[in-house]
Backbone and ligand atoms as CSV (ligand in chain L), in Angstrom:
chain,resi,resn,atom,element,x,y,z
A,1,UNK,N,N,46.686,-16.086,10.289
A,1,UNK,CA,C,46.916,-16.380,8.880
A,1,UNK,C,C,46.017,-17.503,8.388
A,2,UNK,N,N,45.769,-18.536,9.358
A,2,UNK,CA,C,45.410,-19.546,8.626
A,2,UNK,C,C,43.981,-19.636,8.661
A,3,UNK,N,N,43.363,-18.141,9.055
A,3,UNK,CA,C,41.692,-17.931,8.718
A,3,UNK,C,C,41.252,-17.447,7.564
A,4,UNK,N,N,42.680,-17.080,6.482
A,4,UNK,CA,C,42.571,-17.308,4.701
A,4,UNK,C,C,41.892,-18.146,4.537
A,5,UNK,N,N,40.929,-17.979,3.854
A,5,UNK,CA,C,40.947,-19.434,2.934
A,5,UNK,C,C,41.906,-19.301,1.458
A,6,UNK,N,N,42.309,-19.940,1.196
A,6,UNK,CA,C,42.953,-20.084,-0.266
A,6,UNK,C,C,43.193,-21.225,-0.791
A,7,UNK,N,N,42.034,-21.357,-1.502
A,7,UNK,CA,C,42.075,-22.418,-2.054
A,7,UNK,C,C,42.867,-23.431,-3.351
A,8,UNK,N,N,43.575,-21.763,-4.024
A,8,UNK,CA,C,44.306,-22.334,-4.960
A,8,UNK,C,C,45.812,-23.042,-4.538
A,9,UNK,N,N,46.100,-23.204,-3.211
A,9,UNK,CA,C,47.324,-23.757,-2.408
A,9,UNK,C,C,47.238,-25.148,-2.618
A,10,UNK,N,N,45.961,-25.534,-2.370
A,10,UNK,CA,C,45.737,-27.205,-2.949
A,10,UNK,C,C,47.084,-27.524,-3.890
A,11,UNK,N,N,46.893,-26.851,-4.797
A,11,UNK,CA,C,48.108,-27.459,-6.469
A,11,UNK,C,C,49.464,-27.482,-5.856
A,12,UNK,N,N,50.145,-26.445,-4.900
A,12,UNK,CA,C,50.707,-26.693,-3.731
A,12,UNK,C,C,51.471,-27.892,-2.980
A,13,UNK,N,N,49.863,-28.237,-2.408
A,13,UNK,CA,C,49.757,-29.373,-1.287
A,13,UNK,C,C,50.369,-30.506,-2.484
A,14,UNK,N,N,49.744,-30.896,-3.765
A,14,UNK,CA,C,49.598,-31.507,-4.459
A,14,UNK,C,C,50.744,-31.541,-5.477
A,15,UNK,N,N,51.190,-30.985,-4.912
A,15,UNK,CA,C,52.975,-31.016,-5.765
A,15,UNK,C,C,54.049,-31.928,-5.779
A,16,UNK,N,N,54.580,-32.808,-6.468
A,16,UNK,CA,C,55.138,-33.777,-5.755
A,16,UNK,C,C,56.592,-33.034,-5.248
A,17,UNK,N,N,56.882,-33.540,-3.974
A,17,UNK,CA,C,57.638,-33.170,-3.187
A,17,UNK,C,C,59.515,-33.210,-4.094
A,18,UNK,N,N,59.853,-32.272,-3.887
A,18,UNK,CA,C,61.197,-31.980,-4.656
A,18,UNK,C,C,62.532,-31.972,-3.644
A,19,UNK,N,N,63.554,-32.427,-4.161
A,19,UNK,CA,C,64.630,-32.571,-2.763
A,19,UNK,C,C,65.252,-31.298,-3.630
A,20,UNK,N,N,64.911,-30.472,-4.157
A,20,UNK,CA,C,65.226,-29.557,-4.529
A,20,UNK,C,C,65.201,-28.138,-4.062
A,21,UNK,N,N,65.949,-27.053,-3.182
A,21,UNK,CA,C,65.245,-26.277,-2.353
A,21,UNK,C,C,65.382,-25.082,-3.079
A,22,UNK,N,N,63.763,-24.819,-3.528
A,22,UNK,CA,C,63.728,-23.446,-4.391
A,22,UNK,C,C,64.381,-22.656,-4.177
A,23,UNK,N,N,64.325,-21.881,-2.944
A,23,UNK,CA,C,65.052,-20.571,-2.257
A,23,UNK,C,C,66.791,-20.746,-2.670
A,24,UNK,N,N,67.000,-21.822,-2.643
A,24,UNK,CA,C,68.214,-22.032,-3.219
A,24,UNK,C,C,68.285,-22.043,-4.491
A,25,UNK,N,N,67.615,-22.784,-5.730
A,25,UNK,CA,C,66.853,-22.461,-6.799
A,25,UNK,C,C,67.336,-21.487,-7.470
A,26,UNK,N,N,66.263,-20.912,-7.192
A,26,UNK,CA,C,65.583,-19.463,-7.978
A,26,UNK,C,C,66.361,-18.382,-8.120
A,27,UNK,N,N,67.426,-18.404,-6.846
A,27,UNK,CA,C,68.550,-17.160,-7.231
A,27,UNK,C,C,69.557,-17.560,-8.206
A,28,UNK,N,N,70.035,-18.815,-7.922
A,28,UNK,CA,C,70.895,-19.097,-8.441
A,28,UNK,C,C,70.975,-19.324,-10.054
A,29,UNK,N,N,69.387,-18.651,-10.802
A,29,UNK,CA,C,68.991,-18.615,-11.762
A,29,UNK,C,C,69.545,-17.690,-12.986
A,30,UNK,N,N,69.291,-17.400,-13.846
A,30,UNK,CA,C,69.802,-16.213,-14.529
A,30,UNK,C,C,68.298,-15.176,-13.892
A,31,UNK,N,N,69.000,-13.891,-14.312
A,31,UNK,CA,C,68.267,-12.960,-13.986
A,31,UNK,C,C,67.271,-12.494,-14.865
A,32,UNK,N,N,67.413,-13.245,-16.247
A,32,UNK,CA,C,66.338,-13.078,-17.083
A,32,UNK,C,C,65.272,-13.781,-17.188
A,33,UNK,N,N,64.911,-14.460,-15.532
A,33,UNK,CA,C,64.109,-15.678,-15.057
A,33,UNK,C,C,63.292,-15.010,-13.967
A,34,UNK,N,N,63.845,-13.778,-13.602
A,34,UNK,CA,C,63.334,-13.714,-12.176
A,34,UNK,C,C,61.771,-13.008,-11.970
A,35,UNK,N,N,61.615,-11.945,-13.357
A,35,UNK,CA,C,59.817,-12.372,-13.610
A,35,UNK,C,C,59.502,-13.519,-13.733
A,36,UNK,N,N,59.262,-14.636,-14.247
A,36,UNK,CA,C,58.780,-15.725,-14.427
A,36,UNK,C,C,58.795,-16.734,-12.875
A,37,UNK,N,N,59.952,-16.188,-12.349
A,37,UNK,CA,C,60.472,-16.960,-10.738
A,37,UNK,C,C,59.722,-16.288,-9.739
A,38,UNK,N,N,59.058,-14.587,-10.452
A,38,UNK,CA,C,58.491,-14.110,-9.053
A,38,UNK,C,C,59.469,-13.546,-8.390
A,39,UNK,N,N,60.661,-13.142,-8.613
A,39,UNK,CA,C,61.907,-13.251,-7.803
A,39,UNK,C,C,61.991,-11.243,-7.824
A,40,UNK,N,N,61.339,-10.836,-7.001
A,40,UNK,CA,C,61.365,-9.628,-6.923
A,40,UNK,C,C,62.767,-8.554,-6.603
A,41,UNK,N,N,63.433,-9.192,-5.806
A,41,UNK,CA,C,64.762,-8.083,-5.636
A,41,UNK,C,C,66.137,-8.642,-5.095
A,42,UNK,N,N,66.922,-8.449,-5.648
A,42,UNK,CA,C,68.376,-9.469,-5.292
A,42,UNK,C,C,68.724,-8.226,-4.444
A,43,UNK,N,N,69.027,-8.693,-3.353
A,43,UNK,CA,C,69.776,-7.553,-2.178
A,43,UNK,C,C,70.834,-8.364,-2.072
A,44,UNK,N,N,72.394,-7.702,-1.095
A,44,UNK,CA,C,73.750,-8.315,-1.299
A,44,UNK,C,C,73.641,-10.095,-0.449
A,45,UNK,N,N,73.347,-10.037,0.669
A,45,UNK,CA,C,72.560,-11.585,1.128
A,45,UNK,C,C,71.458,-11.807,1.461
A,46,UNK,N,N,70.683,-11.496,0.925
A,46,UNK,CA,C,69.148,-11.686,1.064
A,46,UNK,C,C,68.036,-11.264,-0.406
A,47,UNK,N,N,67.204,-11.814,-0.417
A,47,UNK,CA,C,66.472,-11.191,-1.581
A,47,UNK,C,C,64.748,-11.581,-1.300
A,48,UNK,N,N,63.968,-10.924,-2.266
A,48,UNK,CA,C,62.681,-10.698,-2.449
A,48,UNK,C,C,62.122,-11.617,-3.117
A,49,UNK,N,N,61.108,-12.893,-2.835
A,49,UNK,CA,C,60.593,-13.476,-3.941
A,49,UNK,C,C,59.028,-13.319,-3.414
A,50,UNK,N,N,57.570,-13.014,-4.871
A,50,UNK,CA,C,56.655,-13.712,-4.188
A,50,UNK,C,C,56.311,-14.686,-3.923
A,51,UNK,N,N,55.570,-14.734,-3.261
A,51,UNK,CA,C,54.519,-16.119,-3.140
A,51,UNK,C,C,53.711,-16.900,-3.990
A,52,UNK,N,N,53.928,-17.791,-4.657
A,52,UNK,CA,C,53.442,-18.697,-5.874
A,52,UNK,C,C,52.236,-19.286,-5.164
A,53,UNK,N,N,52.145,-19.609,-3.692
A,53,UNK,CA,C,51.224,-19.955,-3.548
A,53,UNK,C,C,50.322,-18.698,-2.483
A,54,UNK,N,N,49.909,-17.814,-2.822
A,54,UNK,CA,C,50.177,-16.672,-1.913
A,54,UNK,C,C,48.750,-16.792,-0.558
A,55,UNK,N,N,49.036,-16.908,0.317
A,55,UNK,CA,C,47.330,-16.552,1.362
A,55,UNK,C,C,46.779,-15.611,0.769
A,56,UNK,N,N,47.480,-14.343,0.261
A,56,UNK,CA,C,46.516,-13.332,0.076
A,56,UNK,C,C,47.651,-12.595,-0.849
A,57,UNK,N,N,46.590,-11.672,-1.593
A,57,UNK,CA,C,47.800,-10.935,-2.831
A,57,UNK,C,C,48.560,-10.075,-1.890
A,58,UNK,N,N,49.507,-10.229,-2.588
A,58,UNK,CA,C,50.851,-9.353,-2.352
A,58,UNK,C,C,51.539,-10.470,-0.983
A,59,UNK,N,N,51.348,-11.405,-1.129
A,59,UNK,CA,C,52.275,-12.189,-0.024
A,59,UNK,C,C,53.669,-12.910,-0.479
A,60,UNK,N,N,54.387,-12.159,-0.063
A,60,UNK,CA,C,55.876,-11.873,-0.232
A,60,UNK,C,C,56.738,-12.723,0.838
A,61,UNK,N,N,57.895,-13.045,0.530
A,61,UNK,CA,C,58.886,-13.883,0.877
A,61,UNK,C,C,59.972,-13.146,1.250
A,62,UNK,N,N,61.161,-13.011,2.379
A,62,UNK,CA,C,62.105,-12.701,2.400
A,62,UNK,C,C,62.851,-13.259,2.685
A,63,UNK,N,N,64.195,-14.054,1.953
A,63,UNK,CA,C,65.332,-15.184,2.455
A,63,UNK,C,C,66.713,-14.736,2.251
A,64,UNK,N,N,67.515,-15.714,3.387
A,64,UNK,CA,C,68.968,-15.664,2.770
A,64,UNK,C,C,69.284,-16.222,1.790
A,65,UNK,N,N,70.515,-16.214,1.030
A,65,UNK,CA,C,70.859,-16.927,-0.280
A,65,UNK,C,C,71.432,-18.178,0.448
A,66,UNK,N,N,71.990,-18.232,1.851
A,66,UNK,CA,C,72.394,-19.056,2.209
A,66,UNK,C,C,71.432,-20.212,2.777
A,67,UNK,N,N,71.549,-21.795,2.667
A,67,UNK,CA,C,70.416,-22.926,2.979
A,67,UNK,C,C,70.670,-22.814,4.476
A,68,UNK,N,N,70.001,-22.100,5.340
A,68,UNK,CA,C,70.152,-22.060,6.787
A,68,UNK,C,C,68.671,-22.387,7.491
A,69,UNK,N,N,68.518,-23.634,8.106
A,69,UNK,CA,C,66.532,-23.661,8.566
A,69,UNK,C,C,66.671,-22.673,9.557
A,70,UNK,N,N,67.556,-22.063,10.603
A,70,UNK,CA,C,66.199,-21.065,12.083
A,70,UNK,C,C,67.058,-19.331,11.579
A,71,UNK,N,N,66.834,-19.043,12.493
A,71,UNK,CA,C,67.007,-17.425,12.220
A,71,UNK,C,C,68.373,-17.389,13.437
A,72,UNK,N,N,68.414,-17.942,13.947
A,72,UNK,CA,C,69.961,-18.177,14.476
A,72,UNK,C,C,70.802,-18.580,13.776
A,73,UNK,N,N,70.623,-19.169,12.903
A,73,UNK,CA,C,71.984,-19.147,11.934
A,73,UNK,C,C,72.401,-18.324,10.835
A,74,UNK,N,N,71.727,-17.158,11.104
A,74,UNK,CA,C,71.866,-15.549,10.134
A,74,UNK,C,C,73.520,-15.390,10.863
A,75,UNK,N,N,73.935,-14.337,9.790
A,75,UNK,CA,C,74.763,-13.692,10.702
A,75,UNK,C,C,74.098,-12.666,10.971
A,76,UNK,N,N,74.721,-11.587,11.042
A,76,UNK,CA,C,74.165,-10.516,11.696
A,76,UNK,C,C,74.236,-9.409,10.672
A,77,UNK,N,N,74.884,-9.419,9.811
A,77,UNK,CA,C,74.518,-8.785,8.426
A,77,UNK,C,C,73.509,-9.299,7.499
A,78,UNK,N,N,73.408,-10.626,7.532
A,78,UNK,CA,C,71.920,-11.537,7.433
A,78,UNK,C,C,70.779,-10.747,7.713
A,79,UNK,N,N,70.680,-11.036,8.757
A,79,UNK,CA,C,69.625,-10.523,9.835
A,79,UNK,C,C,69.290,-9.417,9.597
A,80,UNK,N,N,70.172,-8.123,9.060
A,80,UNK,CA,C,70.370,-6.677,9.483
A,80,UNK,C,C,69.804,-6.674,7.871
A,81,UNK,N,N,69.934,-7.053,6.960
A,81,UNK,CA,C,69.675,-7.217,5.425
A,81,UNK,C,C,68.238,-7.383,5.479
A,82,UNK,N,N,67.943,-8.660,6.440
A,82,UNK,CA,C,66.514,-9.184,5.985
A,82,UNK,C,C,65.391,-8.279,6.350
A,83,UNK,N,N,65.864,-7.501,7.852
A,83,UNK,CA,C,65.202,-6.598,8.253
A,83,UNK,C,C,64.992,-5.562,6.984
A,84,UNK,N,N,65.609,-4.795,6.936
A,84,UNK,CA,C,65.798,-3.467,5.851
A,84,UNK,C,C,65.023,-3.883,4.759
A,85,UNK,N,N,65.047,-5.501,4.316
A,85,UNK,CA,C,64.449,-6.084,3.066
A,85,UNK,C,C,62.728,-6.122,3.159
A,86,UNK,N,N,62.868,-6.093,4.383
A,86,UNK,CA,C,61.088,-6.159,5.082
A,86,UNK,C,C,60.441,-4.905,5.497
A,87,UNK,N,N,61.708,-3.604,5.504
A,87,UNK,CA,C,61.052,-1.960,5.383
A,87,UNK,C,C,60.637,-1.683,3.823
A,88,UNK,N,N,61.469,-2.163,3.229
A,88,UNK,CA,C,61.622,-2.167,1.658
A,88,UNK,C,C,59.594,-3.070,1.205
A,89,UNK,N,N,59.447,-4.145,1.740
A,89,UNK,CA,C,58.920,-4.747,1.249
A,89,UNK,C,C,56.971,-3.824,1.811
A,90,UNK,N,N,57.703,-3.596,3.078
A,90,UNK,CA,C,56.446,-3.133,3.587
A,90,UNK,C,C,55.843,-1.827,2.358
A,91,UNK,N,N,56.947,-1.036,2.152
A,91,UNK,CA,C,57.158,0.673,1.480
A,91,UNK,C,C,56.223,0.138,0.365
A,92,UNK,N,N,56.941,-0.811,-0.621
A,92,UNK,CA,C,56.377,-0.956,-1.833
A,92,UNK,C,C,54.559,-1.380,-1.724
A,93,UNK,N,N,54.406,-2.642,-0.954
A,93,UNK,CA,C,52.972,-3.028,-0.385
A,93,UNK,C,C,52.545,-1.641,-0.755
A,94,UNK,N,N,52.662,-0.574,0.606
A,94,UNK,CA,C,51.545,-0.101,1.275
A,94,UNK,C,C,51.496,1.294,-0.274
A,95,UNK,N,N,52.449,1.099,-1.048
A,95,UNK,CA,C,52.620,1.943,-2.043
A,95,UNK,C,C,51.441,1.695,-3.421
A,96,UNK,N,N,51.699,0.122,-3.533
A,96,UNK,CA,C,50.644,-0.077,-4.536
A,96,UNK,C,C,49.467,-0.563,-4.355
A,97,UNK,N,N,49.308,-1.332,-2.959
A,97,UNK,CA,C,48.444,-2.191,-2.318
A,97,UNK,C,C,47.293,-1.624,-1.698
A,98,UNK,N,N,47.896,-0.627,-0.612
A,98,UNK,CA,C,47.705,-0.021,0.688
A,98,UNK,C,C,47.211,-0.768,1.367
A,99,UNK,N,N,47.413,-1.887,1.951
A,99,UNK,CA,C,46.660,-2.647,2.722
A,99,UNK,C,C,46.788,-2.035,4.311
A,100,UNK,N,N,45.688,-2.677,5.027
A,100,UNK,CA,C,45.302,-2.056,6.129
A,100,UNK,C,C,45.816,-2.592,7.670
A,101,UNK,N,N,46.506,-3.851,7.059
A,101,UNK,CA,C,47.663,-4.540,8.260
A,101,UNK,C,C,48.390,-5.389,7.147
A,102,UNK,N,N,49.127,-6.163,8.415
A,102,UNK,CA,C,50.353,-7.068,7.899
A,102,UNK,C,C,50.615,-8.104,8.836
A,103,UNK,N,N,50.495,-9.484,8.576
A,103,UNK,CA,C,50.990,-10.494,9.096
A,103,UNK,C,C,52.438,-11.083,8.722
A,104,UNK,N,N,53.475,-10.277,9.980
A,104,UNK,CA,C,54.794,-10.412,9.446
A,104,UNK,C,C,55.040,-12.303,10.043
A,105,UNK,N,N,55.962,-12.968,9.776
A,105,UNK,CA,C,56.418,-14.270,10.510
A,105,UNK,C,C,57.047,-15.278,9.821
A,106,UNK,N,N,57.732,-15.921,10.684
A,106,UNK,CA,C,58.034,-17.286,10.410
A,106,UNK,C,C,57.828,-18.491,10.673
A,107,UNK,N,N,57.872,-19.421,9.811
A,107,UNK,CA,C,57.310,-20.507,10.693
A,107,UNK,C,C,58.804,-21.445,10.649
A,108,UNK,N,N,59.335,-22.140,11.455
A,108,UNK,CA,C,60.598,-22.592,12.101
A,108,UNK,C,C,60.253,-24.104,11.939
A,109,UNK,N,N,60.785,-24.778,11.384
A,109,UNK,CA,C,60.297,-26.174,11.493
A,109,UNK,C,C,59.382,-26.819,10.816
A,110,UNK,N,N,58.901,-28.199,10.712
A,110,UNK,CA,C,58.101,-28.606,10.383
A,110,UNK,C,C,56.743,-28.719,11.228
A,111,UNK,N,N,57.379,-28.834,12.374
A,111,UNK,CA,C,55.939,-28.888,13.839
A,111,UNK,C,C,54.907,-27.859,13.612
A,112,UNK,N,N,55.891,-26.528,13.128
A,112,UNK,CA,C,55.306,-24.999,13.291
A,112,UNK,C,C,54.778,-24.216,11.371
A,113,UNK,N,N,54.720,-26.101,10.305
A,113,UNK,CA,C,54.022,-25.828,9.505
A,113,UNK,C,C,54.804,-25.012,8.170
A,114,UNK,N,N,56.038,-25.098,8.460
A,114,UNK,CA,C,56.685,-24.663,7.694
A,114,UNK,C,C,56.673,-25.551,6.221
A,115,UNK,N,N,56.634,-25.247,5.019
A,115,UNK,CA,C,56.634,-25.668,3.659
A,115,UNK,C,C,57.728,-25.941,3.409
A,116,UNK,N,N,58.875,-24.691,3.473
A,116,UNK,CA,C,60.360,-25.083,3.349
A,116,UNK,C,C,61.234,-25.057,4.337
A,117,UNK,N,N,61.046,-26.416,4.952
A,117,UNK,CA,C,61.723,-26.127,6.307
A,117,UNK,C,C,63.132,-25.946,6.782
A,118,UNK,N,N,64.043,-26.404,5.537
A,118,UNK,CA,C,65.320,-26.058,5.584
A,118,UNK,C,C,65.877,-24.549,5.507
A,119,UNK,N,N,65.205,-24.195,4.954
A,119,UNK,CA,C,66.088,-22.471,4.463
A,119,UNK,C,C,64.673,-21.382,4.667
A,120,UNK,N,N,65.667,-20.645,5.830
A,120,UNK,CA,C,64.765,-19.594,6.997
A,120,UNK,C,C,64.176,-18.732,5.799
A,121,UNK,N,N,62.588,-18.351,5.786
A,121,UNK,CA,C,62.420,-17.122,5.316
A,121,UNK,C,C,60.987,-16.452,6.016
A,122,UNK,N,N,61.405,-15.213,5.664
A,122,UNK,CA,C,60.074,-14.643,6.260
A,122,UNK,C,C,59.306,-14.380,5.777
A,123,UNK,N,N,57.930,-14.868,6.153
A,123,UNK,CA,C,56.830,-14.542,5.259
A,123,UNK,C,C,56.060,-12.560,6.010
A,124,UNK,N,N,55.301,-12.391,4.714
A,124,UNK,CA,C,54.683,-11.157,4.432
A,124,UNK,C,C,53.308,-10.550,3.809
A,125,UNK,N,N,52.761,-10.915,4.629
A,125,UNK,CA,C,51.014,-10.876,4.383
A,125,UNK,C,C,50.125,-9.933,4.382
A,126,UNK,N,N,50.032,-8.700,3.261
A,126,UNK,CA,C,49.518,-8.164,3.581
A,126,UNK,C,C,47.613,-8.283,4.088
A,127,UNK,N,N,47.124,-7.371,4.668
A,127,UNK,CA,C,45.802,-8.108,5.498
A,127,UNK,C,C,45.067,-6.695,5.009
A,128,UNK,N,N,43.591,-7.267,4.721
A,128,UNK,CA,C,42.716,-5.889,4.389
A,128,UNK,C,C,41.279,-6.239,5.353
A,129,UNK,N,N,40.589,-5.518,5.962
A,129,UNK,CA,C,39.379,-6.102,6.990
A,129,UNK,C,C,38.665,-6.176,5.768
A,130,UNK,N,N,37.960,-7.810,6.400
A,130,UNK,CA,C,37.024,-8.110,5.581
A,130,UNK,C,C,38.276,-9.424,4.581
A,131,UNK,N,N,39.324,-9.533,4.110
A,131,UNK,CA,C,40.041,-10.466,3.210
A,131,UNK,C,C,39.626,-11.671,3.662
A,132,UNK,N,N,39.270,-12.207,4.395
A,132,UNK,CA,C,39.036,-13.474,4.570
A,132,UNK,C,C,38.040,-13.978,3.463
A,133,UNK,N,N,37.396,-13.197,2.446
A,133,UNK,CA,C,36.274,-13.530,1.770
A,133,UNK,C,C,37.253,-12.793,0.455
A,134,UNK,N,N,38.169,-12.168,0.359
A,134,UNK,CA,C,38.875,-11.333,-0.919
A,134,UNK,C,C,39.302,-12.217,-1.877
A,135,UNK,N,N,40.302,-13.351,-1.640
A,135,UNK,CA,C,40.537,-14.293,-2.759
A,135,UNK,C,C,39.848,-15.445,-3.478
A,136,UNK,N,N,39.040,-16.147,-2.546
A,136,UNK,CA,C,38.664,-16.705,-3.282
A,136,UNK,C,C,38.228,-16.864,-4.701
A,137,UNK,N,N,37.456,-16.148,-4.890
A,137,UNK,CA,C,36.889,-15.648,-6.788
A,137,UNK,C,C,38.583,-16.301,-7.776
A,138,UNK,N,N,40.039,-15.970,-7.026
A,138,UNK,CA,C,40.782,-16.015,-7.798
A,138,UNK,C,C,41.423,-17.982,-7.828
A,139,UNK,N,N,40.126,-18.872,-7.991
A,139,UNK,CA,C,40.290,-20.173,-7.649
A,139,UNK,C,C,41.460,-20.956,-8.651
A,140,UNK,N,N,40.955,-20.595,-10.019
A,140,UNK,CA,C,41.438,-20.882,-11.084
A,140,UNK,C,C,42.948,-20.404,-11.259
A,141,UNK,N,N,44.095,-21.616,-11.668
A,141,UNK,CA,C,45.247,-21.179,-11.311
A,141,UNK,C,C,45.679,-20.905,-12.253
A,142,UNK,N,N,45.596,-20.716,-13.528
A,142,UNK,CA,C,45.655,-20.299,-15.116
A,142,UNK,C,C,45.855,-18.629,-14.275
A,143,UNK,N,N,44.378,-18.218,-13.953
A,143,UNK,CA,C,44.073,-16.450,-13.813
A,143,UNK,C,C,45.043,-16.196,-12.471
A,144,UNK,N,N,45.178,-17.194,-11.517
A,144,UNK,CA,C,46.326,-16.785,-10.296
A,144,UNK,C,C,47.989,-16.263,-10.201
A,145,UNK,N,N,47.993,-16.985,-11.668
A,145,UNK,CA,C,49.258,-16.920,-12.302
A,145,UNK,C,C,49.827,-15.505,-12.751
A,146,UNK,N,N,49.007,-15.280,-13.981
A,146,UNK,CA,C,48.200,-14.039,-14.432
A,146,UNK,C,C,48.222,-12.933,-13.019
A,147,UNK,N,N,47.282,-12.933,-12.268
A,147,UNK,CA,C,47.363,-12.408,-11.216
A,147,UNK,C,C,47.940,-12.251,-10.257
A,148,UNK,N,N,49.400,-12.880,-10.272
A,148,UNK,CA,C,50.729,-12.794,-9.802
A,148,UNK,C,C,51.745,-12.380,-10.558
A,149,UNK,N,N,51.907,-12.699,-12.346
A,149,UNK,CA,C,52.852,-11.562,-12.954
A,149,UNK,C,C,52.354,-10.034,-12.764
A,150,UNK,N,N,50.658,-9.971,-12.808
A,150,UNK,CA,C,50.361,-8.442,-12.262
A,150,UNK,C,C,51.042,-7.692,-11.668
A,151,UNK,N,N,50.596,-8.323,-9.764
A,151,UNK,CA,C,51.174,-8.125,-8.976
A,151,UNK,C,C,52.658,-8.045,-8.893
A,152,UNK,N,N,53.563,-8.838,-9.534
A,152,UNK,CA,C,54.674,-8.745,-10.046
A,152,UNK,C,C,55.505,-7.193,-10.088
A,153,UNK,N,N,54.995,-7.185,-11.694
A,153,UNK,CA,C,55.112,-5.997,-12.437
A,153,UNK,C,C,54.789,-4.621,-11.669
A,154,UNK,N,N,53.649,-4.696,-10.616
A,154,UNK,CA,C,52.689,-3.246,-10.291
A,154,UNK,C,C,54.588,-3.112,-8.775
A,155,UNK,N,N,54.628,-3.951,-8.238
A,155,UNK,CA,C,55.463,-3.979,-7.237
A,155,UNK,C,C,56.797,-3.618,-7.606
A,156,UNK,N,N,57.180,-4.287,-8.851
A,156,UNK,CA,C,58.588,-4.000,-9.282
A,156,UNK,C,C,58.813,-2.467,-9.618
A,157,UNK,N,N,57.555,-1.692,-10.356
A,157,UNK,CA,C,57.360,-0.468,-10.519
A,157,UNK,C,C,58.040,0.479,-9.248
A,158,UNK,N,N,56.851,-0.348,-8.506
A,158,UNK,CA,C,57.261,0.778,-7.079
A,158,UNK,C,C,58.903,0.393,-6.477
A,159,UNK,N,N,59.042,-0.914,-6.747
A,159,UNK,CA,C,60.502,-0.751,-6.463
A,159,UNK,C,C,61.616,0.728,-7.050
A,160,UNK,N,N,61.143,0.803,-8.390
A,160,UNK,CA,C,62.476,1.333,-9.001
A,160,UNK,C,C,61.808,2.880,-8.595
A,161,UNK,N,N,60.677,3.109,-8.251
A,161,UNK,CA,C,60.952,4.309,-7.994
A,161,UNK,C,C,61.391,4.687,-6.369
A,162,UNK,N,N,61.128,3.654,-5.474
A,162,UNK,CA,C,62.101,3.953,-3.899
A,162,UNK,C,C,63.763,3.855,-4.061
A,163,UNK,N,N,63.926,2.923,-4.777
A,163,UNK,CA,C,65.593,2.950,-5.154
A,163,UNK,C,C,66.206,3.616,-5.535
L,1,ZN,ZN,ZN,67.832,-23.581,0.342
């Protein structure tokens, strides 16, 4: 993953730090927020958000609603949700995207580089040969933005027609 370059993550890095934990956040939002939140799909404990700061387009998020940091503290309907949420997530990708791999993972901790290290989620990357050179052009975070309600919208599409 971290042979992306992406440079628009800087604004990111450069964020002042919030004791506020989005993933907790963003659901707990109204639902007439969740374009604007990126907040792609409320499942019964788990849901879909993208990536605001994404490695690469279409890099997608999957969390519990519950503030839990490792993947041992899922239950097992957790777990069994997040999975299914990550067949779901793959379907839509390879539907509008088609990308040519996927860097599924988590990162656990702060040691292991995690951003939000309290509340477990899995990240979802789709990978195309040759991407290591694909985003950049999209530096400017005005057009990234833009280029994430896109992505948004093109994904939510394919949602409602697998559902
Ligand atoms: Zn949280």
């Amino acid at each position: 993953m971290d042979r992306l370059w992406a440079p628009w993550r800087i604004e990111y890095i450069k964020q002042p730090k919030s004791d506020k934990c989005i993933l907790c956040e963003i659901p707990r939002q109204s639902r007439e927020n969740d374009r604007k939140n990126l907040l792609l799909y409320r499942g019964e404990k788990a849901f879909i958000i993208l990536n605001r700061y994404p490695y690469n387009n279409g890099h997608l998020m999957i969390a519990p609603y519950r503030h839990v940091p490792s993947v041992i503290n899922l239950t097992d309907d957790e777990a069994i949700e997040i999975h299914k949420l990550l067949k779901l997530s793959i379907k839509i990708l390879d539907k509008t995207m088609k990308p040519e791999g996927y860097n599924i993972g988590a990162n656990i901790g702060k040691a292991a580089g995690a951003g939000i290290d309290m509340h477990y989620h899995l990240h979802i990357v789709p990978r195309w040969v040759g991407d290591t050179n694909y985003m950049p052009v999209l530096s400017d975070t005005k057009i990234i933005v833009e280029y994430l309600q896109q992505t948004y919208d093109n994904l939510k599409k394919a949602l409602k027609e697998i559902i």
